[in-house]
C-alpha positions in Angstrom: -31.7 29.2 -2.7 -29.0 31.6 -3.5 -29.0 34.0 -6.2 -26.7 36.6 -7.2 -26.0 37.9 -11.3 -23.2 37.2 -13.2 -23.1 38.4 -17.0 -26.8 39.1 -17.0 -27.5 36.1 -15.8 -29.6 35.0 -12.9 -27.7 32.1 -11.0 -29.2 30.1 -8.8 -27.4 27.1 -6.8 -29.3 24.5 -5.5 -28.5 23.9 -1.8 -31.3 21.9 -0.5 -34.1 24.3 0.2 -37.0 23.4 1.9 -38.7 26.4 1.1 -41.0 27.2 -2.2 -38.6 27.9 -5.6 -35.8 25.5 -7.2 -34.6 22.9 -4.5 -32.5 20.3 -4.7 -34.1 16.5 -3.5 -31.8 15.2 -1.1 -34.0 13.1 0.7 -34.8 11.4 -2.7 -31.2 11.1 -3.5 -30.2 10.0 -0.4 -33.3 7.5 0.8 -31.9 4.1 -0.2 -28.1 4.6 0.2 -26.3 5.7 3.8 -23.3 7.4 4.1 -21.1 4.5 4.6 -22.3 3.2 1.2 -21.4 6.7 -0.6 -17.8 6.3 0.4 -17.7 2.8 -0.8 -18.7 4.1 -4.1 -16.6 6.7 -4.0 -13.3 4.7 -3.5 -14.5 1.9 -6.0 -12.0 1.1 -8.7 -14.0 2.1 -11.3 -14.2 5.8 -9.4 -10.6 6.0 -9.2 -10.2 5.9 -13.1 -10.5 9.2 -13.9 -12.6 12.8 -12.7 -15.5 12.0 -14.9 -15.9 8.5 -13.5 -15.6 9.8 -10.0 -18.5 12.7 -10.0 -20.5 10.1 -12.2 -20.4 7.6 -9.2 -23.0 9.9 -7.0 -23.5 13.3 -5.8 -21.2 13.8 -3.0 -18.1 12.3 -4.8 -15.5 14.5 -5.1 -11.9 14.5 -7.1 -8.7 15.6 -5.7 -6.9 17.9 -8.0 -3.6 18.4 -5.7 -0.9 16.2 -7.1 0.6 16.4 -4.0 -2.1 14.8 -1.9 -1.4 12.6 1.0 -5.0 10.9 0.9 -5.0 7.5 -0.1 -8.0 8.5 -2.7 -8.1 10.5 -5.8 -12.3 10.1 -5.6 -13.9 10.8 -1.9 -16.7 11.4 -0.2 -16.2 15.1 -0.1 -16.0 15.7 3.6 -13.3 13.3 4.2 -10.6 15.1 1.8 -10.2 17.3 4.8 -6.6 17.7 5.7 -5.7 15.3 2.7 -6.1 17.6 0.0 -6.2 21.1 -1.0 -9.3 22.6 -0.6 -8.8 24.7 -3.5 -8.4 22.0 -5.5 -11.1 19.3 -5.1 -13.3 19.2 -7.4 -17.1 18.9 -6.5 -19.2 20.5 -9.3 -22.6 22.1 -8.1 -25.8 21.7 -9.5 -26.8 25.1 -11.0 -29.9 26.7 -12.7 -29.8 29.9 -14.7 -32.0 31.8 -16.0 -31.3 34.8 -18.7 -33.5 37.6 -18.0 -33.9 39.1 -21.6 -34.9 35.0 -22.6 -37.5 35.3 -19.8 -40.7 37.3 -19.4 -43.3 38.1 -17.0 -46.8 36.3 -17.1 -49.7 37.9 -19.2 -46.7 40.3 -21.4 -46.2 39.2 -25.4 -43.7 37.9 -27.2 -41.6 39.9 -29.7 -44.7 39.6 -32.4 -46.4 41.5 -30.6 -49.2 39.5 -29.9 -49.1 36.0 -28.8 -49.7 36.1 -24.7 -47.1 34.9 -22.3 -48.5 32.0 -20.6 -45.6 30.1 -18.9 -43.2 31.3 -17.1 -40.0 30.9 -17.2 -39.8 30.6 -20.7 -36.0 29.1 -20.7 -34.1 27.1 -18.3 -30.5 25.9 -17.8 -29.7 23.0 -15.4 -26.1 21.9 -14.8 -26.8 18.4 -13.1 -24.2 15.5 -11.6 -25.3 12.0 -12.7 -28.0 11.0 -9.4 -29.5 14.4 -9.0 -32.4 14.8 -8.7 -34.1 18.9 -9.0 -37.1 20.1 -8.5 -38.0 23.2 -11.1 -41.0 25.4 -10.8 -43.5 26.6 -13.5 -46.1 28.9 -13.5 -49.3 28.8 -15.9 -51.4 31.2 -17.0 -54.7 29.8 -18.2 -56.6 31.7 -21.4 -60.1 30.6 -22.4 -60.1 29.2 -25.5 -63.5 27.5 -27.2 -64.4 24.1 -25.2 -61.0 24.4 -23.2 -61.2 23.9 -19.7 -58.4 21.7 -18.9 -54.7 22.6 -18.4 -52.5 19.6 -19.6 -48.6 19.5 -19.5 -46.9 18.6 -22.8 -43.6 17.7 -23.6 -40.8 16.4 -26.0 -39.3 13.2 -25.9 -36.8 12.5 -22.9 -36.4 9.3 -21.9 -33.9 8.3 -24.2 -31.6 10.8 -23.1 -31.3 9.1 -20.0 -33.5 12.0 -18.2 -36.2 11.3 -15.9 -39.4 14.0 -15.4 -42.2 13.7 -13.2 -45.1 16.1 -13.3 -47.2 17.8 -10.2 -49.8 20.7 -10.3 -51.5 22.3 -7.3 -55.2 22.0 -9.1 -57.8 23.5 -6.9 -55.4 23.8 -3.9 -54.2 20.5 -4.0 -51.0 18.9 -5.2 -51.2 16.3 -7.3 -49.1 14.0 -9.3 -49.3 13.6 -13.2 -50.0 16.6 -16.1 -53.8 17.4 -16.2 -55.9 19.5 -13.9 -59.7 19.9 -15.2 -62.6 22.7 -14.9 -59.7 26.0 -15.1 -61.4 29.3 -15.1 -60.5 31.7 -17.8 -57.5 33.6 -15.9 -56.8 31.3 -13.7 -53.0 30.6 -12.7 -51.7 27.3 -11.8 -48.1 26.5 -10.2 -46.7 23.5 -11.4 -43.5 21.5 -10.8 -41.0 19.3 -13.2 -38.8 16.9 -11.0 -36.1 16.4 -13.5 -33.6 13.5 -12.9 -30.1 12.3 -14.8 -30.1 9.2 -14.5 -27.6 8.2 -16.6 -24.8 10.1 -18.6 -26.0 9.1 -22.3 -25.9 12.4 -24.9 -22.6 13.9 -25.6 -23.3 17.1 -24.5 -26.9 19.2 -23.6 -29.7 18.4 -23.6 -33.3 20.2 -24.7 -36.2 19.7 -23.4 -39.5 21.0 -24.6 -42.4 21.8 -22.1 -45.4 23.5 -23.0 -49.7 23.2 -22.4 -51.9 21.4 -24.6 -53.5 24.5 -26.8 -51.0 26.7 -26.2 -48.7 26.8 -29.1 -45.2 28.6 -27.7 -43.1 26.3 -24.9 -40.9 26.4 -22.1 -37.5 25.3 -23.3 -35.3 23.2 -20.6 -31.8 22.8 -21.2 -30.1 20.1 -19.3 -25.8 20.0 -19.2 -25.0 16.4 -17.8 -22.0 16.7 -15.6 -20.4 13.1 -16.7 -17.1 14.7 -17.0 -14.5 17.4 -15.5 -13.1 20.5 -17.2 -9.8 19.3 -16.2 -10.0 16.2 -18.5 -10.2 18.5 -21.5 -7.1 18.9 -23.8 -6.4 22.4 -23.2 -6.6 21.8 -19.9 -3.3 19.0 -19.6 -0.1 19.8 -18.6 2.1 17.4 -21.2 5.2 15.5 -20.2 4.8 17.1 -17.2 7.8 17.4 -14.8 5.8 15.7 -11.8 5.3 12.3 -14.6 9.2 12.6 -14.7 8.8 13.7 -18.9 7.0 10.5 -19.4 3.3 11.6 -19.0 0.8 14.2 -18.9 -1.0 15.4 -15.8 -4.5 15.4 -16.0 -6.7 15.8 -12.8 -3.5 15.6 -10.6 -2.9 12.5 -12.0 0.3 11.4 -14.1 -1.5 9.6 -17.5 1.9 7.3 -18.5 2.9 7.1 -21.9 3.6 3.5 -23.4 6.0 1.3 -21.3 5.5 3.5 -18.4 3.4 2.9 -15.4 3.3 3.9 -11.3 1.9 7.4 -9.5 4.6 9.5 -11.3 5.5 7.3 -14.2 8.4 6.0 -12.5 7.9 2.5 -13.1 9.2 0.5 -16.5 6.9 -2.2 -17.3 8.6 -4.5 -18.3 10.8 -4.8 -15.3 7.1 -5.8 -13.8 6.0 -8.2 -16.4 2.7 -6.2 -17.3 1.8 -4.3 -20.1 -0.2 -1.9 -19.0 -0.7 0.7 -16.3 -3.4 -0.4 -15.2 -2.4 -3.9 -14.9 0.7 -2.5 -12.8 -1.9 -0.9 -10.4 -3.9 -3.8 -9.9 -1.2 -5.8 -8.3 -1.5 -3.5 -5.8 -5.8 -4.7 -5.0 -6.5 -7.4 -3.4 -9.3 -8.1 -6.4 -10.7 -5.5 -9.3 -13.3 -4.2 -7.6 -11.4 -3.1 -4.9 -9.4 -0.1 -3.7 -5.7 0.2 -4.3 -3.8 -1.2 -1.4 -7.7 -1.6 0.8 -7.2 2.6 0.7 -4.5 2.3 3.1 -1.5 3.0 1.5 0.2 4.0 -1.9 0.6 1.8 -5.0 4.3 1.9 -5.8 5.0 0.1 -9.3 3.1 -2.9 -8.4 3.8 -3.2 -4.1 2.0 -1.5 -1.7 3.1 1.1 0.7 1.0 1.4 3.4 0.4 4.8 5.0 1.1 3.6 9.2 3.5 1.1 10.2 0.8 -0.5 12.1 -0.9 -1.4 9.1 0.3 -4.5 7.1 -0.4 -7.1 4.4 -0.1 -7.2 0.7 -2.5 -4.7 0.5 -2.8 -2.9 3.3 -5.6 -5.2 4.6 -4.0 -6.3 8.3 -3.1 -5.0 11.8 0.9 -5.3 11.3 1.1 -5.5 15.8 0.2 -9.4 15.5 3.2 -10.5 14.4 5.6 -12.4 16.7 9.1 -10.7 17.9 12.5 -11.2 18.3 15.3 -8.8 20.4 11.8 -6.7 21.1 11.8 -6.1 16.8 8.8 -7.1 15.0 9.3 -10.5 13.0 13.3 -10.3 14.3 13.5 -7.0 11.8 14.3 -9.3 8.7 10.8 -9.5 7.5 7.3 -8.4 6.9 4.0 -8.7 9.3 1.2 -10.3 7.1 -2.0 -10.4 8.7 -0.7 -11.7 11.8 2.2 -13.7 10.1 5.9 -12.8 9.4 6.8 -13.1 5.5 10.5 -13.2 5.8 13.4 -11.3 3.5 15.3 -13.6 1.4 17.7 -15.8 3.8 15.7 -15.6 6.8 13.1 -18.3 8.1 11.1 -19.3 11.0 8.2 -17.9 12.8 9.5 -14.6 13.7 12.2 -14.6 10.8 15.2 -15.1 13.4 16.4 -18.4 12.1 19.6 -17.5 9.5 19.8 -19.8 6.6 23.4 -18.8 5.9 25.0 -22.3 6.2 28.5 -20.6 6.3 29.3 -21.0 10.3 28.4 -25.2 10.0 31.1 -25.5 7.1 34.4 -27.1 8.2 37.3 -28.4 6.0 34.8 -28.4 3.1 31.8 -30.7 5.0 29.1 -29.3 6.7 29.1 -30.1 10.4 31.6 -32.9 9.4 29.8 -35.4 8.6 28.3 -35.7 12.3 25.0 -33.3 11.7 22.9 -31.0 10.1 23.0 -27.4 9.8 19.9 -25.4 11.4 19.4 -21.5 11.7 23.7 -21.4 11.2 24.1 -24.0 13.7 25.1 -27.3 13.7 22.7 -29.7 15.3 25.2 -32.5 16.3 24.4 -36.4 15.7 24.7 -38.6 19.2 28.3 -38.9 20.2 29.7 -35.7 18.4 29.8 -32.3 19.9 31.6 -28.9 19.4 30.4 -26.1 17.1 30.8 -28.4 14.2 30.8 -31.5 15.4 34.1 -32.1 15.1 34.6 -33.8 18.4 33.9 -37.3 19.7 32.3 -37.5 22.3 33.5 -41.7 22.9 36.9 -40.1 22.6 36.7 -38.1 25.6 35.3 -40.5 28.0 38.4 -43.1 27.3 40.7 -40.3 27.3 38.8 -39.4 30.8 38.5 -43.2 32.1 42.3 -43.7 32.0 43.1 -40.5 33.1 41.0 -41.8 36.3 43.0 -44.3 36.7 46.2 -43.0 36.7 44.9 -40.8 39.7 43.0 -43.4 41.9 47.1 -45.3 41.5 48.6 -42.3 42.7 45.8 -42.0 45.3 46.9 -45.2 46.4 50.4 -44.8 46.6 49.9 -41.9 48.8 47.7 -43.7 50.6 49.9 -46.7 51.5 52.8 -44.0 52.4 50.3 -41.9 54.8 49.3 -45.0 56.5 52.9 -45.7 57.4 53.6 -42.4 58.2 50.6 -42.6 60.1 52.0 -45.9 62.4 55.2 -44.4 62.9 53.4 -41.3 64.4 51.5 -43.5 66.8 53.8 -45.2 67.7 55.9 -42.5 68.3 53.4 -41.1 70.8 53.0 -44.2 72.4 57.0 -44.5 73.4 56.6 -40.9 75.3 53.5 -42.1 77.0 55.4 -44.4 78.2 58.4 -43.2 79.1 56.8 -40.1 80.8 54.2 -42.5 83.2 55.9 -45.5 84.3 52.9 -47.5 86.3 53.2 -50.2 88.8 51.6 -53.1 89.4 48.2 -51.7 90.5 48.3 -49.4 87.1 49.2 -46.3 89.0 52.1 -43.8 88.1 55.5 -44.9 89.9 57.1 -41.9 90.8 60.1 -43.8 92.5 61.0 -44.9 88.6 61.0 -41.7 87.2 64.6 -40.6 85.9 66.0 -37.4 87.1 65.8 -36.1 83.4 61.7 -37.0 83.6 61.3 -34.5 86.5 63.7 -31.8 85.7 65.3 -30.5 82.4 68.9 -30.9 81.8 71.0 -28.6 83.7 68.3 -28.0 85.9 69.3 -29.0 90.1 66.8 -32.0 90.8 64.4 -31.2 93.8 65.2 -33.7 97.1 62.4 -36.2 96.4 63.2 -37.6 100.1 62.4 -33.9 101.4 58.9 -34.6 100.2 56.2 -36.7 102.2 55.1 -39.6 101.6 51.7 -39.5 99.6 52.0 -35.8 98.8 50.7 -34.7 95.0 53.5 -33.9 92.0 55.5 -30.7 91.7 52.4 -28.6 89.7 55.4 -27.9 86.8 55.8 -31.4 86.5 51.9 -32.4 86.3 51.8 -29.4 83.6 54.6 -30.8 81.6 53.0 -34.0 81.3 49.9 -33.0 80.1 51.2 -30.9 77.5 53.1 -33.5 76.1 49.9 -35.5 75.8 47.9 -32.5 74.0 51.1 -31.9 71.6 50.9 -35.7 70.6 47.2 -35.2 70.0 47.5 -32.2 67.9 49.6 -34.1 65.4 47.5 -36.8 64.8 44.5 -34.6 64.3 46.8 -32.4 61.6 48.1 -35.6 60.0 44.9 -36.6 59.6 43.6 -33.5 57.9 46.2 -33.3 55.3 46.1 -36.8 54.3 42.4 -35.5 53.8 42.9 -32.7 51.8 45.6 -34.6 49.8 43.2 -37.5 48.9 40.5 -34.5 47.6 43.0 -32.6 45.6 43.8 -35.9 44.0 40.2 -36.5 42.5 39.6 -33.2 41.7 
């Protein structure tokens, strides 16, 4: 409980003491519904609609006041505007008490007649509550013997109406218990009690007083209750009009830009009409996946209808995917020409295909007027050729080509032949050729061995050369080695023709077909 004075008053704030005095129920508050569930009503559509809505939704809903604030929310659990807005500017109203000293006397003093007893104290209490708190406020009673009364009974004024919930304990006898009566009080005798006061619901206008008093006691306690359903913000005097940040076409109110007519999106940059909707609001629900939900799943920004979501890795019409699913093309995500939607590309205008890499731009299939000539269809800006047609529009046939081809091969297997007849006779006059010097170089005799004795003087020696005296030489005795030589060289040079003849009518014949 801390307590300070302002203006002669005596504030407390309720911060969830466990200790004796005012405290704040948490536990209560918080027994059926977990965190997670506090955000979800936080970021509800019906929170987002204004301040008031927002702090009405529960307790630890706040609103963010910073029209520049980067969180997808306006209404929050309070702990997670951290870094998103301001900290200045959310708004999370506290549950107060105060109590005015000169309204509030000890027990056992008089009131201003002069003579009635004080027997409850205090005497007047203020309460500044959100919608879902519930407090706990103490009482003190002083009990005064009065003829055949020896029971203390808690009275009050009507309450339930006003959307206020009280429930009652008293320590009677050193023992808490629940309801309003305790029985047998000693003349006295003081007895703690304790109101649990509730707001349920936002229903009166503005405060609300409640009277609490004991039964044969004629002066009350007076509670007055002030329902926190709205924010101070929301209040006339508190609006910027046509406020430079709405662009001159709305006021700001809470950080937020309230459109005029016709006008619509976060800074009432958005002309209705353009969108086919009426309203604002129907502008901004394009941008949830149903009512209920949050604009854009709470992961991105609502720009005149189409959301903007906050990472590129998050996708979808509303923000509601994992944009890394998508196929790629050239290493870009959906070939850079379209949209990842919950796993699937959602292509720009003129783009198709699973990744959005297939063109539709018929433009490069179109010759002389027809598209692929006549010969096939036209797919991703390519022409898909029909059987017998080829070239990048099909202009070609393909039966063309192979007659062209076929009597161009025969042209060249004629010429083949030709050369093929002259190499043959070139061929037989070579060999025959060789054949003459074999011939004239070895005469043989009769038992098929070399006869020297025929060989002219021009077979041993070359012209001009004297001839050696073949009767010198002995009978029987082996060929000058010059002349043995000579012979064989001849024979190798004849060789060495034929073999080069042969290869170039090879390589002549291969040219040919190639």
């Amino acid at each position: 409980l801390l307590a300070g004075e302002e203006d002669d008053v005596l504030v407390a704030t309720i911060c969830a003491a466990d200790g004796g005095g005012l405290r704040i129920l948490q536990d209560e508050i918080d027994v059926s519904v977990s965190a997670t569930d506090i955000q979800k009503l936080c970021r509800s559509a019906e929170a987002s609609k204004s301040c008031g809505q927002c702090i009405k939704q529960h307790t630890e809903c706040a609103w963010c006041l910073d029209p520049h604030s980067t969180s997808a929310f306006r209404c929050d659990y309070v702990k997670a505007f951290e870094g998103k807005c301001n900290a200045k500017l959310i708004y999370s109203p506290k549950t107060e008490l105060k109590i005015a000293p000169q309204h509030n006397l000890p027990l056992g003093s008089k009131h201003a007649d002069g003579s009635t007893v004080i027997q409850i104290e205090p005497q007047q209490v203020v309460l500044r509550m959100k919608p879902g708190d519930i407090v706990e406020v103490p009482f003190k009673y002083l009990h005064k013997a009065h003829a055949n009364l020896k029971d203390f009974v808690i009275q009050t004024s009507e309450f339930r109406s006003l959307g206020i919930g009280i429930e009652f304990s008293i320590i009677c006898h050193g023992n808490r218990v629940q309801g309003r009566q305790c029985t047998d009080i000693r003349d006295g005798e003081m007895i703690d009690f304790y109101a649990k006061v509730s707001l349920n619901e936002c229903r009166a206008a503005g405060d609300v007083a409640i009277s609490i008093g004991a039964y044969g006691y004629h002066t009350v306690s007076a509670m007055f209750i002030t329902p926190m359903c709205g924010c101070d913000c929301e209040k006339v005097q508190n609006q910027e009009r046509r406020s430079p940040l709405c662009y001159g076409f709305g006021n700001l109110i809470c950080g937020v830009c309230e459109c005029q007519t016709g006008k619509g999106g976060n800074n009432c940059e958005c002309d209705l009409n353009q969108y086919g909707v009426r309203t604002a609001t129907e502008l901004e629900n394009k941008c949830r996946r149903s009512p209920n939900e949050a604009v854009c799943s709470g992961n991105g920004k609502c720009r005149c209808g189409r959301c903007q979501c906050d990472s590129e890795f998050t996708t979808g019409e509303f923000c509601d995917c994992e944009g890394s699913s998508c196929p790629k093309f050239d290493g870009k995500l959906c070939a850079g020409q379209g949209e990842c939607s919950c796993g699937e590309c959602r292509c720009e205008e003129g783009f198709a295909g699973d990744d959005c890499s297939c063109n539709l731009d018929t433009t490069p299939c179109v010759e002389g007027g027809m598209m692929c000539n006549g010969h096939g269809s036209c797919e991703c800006g390519k022409c898909i050729c029909n059987a017998g047609y080829t070239g990048i529009t099909c202009g070609i046939s393909s039966k063309e080509e192979v007659v062209d081809t076929g009597e161009e091969l025969e042209e060249d297997e004629q010429d083949v032949d030709k050369d093929a007849e002259s190499l043959e006779g070139q061929m037989e006059a070579a060999e025959e050729s060789v054949a003459g010097e074999q011939d004239r170089d070895e005469p043989v005799n009769e038992d098929g061995q070399t006869d020297h004795s025929q060989m002219g003087s021009s077979d041993v020696a070359s012209e001009g050369e004297p001839l050696s005296p073949v009767e010198d030489e002995e009978p029987g005795a082996p060929a000058e080695e010059g002349t043995v030589e000579a012979i064989q060289e001849g024979h190798s040079s004849g060789a060495l023709q034929i073999s080069a003849f042969f290869v170039s009518c090879f390589i002549v014949v291969i040219a040919r077909f190639l």
